[in-house]
N, C-alpha and C positions, 0 to 999 in steps of 0.2 A: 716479198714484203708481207708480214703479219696481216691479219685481218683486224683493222682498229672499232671494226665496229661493237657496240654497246651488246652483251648478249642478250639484254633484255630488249630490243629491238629486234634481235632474228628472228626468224620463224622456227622454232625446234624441229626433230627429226623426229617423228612420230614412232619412230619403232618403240619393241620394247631395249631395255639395258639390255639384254642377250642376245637380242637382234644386233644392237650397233656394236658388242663385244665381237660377236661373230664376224659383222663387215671391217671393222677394224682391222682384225687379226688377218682374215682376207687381203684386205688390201698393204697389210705387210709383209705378207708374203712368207708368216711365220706359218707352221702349221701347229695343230691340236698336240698333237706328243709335243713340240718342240718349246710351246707354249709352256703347258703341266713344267717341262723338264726345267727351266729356267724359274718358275714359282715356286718347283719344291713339291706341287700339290701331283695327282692322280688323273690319270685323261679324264676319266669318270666326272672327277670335280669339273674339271673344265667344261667339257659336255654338260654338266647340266646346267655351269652358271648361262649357256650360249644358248641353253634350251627353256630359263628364266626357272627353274623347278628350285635354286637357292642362287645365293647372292654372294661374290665375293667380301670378306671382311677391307677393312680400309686401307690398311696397308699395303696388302697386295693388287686391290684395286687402284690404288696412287701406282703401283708398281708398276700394271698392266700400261696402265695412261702414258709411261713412259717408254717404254720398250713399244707402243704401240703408234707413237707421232702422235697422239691423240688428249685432249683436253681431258681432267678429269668432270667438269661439269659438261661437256660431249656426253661422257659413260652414263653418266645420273641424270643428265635432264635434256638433252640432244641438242645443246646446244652452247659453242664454245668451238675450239677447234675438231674439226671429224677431220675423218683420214682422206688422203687427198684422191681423187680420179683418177684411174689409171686415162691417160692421153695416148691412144691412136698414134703413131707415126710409121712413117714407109721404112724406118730401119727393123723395124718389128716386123719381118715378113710372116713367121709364125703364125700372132697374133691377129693378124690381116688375112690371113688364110682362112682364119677357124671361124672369124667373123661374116667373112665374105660364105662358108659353107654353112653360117646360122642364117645369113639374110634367103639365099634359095632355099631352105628349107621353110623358113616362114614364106616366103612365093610360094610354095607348093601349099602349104598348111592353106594360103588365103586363098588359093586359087578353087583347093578342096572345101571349102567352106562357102564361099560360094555358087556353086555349083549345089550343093546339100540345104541351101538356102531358097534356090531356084526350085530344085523337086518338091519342098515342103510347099511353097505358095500354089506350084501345079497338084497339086494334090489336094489342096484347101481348096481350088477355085474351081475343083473337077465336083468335090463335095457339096458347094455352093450351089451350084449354075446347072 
């Protein structure tokens, strides 16, 4: 079911336009070549409209908004329909894998971080005292 609410009551998406082109495109699962090949335009172009350095013209940004599930006032002002969340589920073993191999390594990153936290205070308190 649509989202009826007023867009001038959501909170916008803070990115820039090239940010939310970029997560868009992301989350449709199109890629950069595949994008360019279907507008007609240049990777190049695409990369920089995604790296904000120029701006797609209107047409093709209406274009983008369509091939991409996405609102054209999403693109312009972050807020309207944006592209949906990929949702986690157990038939995505893949996805659950690669996830599950981000979370221990953030374990490991948080466990390394404090422990490099604990030396700098014994090192201040050696300085100190």
């Amino acid at each position: 079911m649509p989202n009826t609410t007023n867009i001038y009551e959501e909170i916008p998406d803070m990115d820039t336009m090239g940010g939310r082109l970029s997560r868009a495109r992301e989350a449709s699962g199109i890629s950069v070549k595949q994008l360019a090949w279907r507008l007609g335009v240049k990777i190049s172009t695409i990369q920089a409209w995604e790296s904000d350095r120029s701006q797609p013209g209107a047409h093709r940004m209406n274009m983008m908004a369509g091939m991409l599930n996405v609102s054209l006032s999403w693109i312009l002002h972050g807020v309207g329909i944006a592209p949906t969340e990929h949702e986690f589920d157990d038939s995505d073993g893949e996805t659950l894998e690669a996830v599950g191999a981000q979370i221990i390594r953030l374990k490991r990153l948080h466990a390394e971080t404090g422990n490099l936290i604990d030396r700098l205070e014994d090192g201040m308190a050696r300085r100190a005292g």
